[in-house]
C-alpha positions as CSV (number, residue, x, y, z in Angstrom):
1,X,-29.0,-1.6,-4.8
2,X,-25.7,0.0,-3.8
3,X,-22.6,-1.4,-5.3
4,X,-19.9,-3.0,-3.3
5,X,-16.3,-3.8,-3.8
6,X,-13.7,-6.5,-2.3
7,X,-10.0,-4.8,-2.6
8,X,-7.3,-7.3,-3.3
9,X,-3.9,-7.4,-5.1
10,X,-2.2,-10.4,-7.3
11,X,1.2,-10.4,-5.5
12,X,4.3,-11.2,-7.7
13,X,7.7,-12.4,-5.3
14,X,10.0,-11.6,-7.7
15,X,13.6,-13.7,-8.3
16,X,16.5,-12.2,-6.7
17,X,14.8,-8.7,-6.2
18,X,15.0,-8.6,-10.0
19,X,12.6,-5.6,-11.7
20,X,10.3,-6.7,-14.2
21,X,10.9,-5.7,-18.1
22,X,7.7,-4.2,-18.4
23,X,6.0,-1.7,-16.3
24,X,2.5,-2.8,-17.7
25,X,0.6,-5.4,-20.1
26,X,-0.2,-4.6,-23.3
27,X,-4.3,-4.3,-23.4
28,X,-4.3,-8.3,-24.3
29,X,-2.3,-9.4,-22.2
30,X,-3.9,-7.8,-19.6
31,X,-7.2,-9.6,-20.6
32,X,-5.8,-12.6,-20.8
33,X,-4.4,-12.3,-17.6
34,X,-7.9,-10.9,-15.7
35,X,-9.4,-14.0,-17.2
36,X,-6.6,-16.3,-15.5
37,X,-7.3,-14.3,-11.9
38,X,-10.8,-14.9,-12.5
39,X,-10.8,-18.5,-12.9
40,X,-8.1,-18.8,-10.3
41,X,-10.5,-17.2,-7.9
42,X,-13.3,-18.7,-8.9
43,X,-12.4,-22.1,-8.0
44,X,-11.0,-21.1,-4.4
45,X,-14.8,-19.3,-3.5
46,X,-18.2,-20.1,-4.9
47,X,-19.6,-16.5,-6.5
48,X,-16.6,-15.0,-7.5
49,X,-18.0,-15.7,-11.0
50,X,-21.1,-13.6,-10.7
51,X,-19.2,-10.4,-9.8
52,X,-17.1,-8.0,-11.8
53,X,-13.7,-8.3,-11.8
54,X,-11.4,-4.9,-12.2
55,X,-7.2,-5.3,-12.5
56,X,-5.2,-2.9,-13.3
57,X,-2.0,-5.1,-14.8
58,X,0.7,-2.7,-13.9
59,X,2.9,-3.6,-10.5
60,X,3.7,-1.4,-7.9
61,X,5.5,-1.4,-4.7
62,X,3.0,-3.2,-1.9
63,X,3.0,0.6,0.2
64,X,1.3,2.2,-2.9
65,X,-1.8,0.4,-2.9
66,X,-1.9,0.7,1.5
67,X,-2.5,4.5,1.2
68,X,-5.3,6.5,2.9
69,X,-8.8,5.9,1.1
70,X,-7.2,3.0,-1.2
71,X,-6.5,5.5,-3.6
72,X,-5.1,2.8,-5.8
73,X,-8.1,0.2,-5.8
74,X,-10.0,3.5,-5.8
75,X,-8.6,4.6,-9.5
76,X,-10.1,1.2,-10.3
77,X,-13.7,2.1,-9.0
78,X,-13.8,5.4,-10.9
79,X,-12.8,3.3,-14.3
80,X,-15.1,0.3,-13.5
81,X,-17.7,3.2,-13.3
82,X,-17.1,4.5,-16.7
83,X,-16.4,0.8,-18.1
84,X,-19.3,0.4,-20.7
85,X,-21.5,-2.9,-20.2
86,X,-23.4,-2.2,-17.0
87,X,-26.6,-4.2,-15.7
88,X,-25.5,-6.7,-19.1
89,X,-24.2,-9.6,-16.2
90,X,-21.2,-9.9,-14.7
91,X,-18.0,-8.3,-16.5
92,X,-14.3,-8.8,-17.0
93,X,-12.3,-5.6,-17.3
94,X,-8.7,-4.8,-17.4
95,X,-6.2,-1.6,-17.9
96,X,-3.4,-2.1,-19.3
97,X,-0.8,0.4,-21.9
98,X,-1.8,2.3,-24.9
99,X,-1.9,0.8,-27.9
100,X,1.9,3.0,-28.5
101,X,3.0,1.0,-25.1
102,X,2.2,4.5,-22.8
103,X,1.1,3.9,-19.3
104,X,-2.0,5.9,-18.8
105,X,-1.6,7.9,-15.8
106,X,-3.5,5.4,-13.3
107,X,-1.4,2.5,-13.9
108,X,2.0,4.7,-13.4
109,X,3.8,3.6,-10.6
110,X,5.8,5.4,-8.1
111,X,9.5,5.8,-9.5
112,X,10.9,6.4,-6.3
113,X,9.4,3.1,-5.2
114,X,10.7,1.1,-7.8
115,X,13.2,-1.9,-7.2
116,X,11.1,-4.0,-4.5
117,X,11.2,-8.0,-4.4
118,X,7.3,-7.6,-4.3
119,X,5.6,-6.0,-6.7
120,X,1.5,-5.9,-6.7
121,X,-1.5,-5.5,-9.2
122,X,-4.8,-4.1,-7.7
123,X,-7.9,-5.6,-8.7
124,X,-11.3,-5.3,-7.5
125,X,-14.5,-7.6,-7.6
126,X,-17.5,-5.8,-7.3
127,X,-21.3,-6.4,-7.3
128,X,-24.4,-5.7,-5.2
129,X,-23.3,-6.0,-1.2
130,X,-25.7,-8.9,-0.9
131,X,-23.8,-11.2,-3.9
132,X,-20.2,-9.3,-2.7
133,X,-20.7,-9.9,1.2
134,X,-20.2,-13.9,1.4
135,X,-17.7,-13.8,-1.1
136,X,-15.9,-11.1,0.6
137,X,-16.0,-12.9,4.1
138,X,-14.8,-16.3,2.1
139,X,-11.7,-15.0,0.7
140,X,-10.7,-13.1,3.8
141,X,-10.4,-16.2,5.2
142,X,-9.1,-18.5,2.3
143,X,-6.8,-16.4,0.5
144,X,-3.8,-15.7,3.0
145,X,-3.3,-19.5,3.3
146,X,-4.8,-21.0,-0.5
147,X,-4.3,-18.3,-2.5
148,X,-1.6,-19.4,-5.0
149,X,-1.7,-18.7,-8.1
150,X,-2.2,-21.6,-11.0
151,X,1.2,-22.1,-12.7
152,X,-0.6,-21.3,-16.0
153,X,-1.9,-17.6,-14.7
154,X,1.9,-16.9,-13.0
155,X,3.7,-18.0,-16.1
156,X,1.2,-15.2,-18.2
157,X,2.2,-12.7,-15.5
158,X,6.0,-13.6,-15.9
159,X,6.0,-13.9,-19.8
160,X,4.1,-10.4,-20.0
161,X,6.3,-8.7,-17.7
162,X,9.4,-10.4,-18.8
163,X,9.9,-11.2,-15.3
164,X,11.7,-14.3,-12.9
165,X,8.8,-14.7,-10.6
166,X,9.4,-17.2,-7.8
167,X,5.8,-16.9,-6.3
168,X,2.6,-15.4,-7.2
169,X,-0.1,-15.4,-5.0
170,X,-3.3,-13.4,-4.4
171,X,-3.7,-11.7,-1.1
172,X,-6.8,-9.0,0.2
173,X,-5.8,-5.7,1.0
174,X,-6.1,-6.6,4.7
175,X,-3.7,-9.4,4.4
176,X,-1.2,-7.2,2.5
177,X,-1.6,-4.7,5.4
178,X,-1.2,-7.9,8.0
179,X,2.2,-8.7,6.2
180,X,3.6,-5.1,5.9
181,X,2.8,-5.0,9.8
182,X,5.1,-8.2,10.3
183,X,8.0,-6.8,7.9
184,X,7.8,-3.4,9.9
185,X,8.2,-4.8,13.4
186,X,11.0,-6.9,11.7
187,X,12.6,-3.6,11.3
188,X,12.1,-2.2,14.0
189,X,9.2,0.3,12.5
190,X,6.2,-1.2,14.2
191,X,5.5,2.2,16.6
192,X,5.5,4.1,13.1
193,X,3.1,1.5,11.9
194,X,0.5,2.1,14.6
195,X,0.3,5.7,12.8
196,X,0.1,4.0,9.0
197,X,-2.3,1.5,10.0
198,X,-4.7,4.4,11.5
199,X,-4.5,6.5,8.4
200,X,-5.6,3.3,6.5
201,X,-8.6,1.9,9.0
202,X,-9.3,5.3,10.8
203,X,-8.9,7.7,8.9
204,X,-11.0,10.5,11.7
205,X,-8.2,9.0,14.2
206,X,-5.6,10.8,16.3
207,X,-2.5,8.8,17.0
208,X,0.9,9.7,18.4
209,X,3.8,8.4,18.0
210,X,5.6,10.0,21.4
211,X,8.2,7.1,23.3
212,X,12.0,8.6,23.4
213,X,14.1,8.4,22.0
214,X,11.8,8.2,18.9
215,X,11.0,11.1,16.9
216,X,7.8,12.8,18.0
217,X,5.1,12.7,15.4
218,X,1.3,13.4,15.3
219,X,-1.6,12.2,12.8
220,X,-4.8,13.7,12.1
221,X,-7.0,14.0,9.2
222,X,-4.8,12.1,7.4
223,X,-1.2,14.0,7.8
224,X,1.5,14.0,10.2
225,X,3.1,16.9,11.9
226,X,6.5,15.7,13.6
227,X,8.7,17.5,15.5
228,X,11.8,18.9,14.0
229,X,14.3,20.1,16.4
230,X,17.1,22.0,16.8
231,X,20.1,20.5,18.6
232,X,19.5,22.7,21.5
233,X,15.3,21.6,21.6
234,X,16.3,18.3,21.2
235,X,18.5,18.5,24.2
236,X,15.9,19.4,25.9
237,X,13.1,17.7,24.9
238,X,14.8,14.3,25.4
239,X,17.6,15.5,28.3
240,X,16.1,17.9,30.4
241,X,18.8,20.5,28.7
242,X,21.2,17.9,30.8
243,X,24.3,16.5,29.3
244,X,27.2,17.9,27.3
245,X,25.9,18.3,23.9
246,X,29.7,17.5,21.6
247,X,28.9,14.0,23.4
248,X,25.4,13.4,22.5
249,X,26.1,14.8,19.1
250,X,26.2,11.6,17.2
251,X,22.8,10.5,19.3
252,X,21.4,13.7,17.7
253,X,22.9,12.5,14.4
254,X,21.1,9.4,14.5
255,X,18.3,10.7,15.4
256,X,17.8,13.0,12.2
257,X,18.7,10.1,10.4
258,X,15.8,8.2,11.9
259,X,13.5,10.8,11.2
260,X,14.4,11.0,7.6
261,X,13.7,7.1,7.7
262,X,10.3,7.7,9.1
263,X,9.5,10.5,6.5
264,X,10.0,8.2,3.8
265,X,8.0,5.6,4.7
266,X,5.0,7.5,5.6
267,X,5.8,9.4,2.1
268,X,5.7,5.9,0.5
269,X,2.3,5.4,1.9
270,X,0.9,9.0,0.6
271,X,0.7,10.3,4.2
272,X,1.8,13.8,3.9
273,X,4.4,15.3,6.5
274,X,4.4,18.9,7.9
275,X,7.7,19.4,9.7
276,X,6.9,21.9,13.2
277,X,10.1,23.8,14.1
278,X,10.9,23.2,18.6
279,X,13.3,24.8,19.6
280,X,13.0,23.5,22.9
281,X,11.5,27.4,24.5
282,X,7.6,25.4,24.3
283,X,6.6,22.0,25.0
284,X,6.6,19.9,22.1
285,X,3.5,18.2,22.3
286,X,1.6,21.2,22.5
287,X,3.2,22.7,19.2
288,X,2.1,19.3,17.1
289,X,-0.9,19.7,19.2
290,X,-2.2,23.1,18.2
């Protein structure tokens, strides 16, 4: 029977905004720490004990592991796959450094992300999709609201990672994504996270991001082509070539500053951007369009 996987992450508030000492557990630590998220689990949902359970015990920043295809929970599948022990009952397995304290390559983080208040490690459970399907739907609905950790499994997180961590707590990848959506509209980024969230759910889907005075972006097939104008295209894409451009030059100022701020974030969550030069001569939609 085909094998199935629930994606989650073991979310780590951290105190003050304060970066961890370590970028990943030593190999036992990280096993003692799996062993803690299993039990934890365990006793919110009935079956988590029958499936495997995959972490990777490195953190990273909460937009690294919402990336098209889940390429971070992903990395987990592939080494689950390879993990010896198969069809010998359910299984335990965790990733963490070399035994010289090197980071294999799929527990690196993203150094540009680095410095985050919340910091996540992926895990997995998998199993047959009949065993994996009511456990699935139970922690979907239990986690986001019961899924604290046991003092006993934050304080191994905290002592391994020579960390202050105010609150750890266990979320699915689809509560992560709820509370990313939340933060963005806080700051003012929830038209950019339309385009994010379709990358993640939809990946075949074509959204735009096109309401002035926004920067005008386009995603398909998992990249997005934005607009980049010249001060003249911009004038006329957004003023009808009206208006005396000295005056609107800090509103064109701002507005490459914006789309700097939108590259970046869509960057952070592995969605590639392809600049398209307008120079304001052809309509704009119909250069990200072609």
């Amino acid at each position: 029977m085909a094998e199935a996987v629930f994606r989650g992450v073991f979310a780590l508030e951290l105190a003050g905004g304060q970066a961890p000492g370590k970028a990943a557990l030593s190999q036992e630590a990280a096993g003692e720490l799996a062993v803690g998220i299993g039990r934890d689990l365990a006793r919110l949902v009935d079956g988590v004990a029958g499936l495997d359970l995959v972490l990777g015990a490195a953190h990273f920043d909460p937009a690294e592991a919402l990336r098209p295809g889940w390429s971070l929970h992903h990395r987990l599948e592939e080494l689950h796959a390879r993990a010896p022990g198969r069809n010998s009952g359910p299984r335990m397995v965790a990733f963490g450094a070399a035994a010289d304290g090197g980071i294999p390559m799929p527990l690196q983080a993203d150094p540009a992300l680095v410095g985050g208040g919340l910091r996540v490690l992926p895990f997995i459970l998998a199993g047959t999709a009949e065993a994996l399907g009511p456990v699935a739907e139970a922690l979907e609905e239990k986690l986001l609201a019961l899924g604290m950790a046991q003092p006993e499994t934050a304080l191994l997180a905290q002592d391994g990672f020579e960390a202050r961590i105010e609150h750890a707590r266990y979320f699915s990848v689809h509560d992560l994504a709820a509370m990313m959506a939340m933060q963005y509209d806080n700051q003012g980024l929830s038209a950019l996270w339309n385009l994010v969230e379709a990358a993640l759910l939809a990946p075949q889907a074509v959204e735009w991001l096109d309401a002035g005075p926004e920067p005008l972006l386009r995603l398909e097939g998992g990249e997005v082509r934005m607009a980049l104008f010249d001060p003249a295209g911009w004038c006329a894409h957004y003023h009808g070539g009206q208006g005396d451009f000295d005056k609107l030059q800090r509103a064109y100022e701002l507005f490459l500053a914006r789309q700097r701020q939108l590259a970046a974030v869509l960057e952070a969550h592995g969605i590639p951007v392809l600049y398209v030069h307008c120079d304001g001569q052809q309509d704009a939609r119909s250069l990200l369009d072609s």
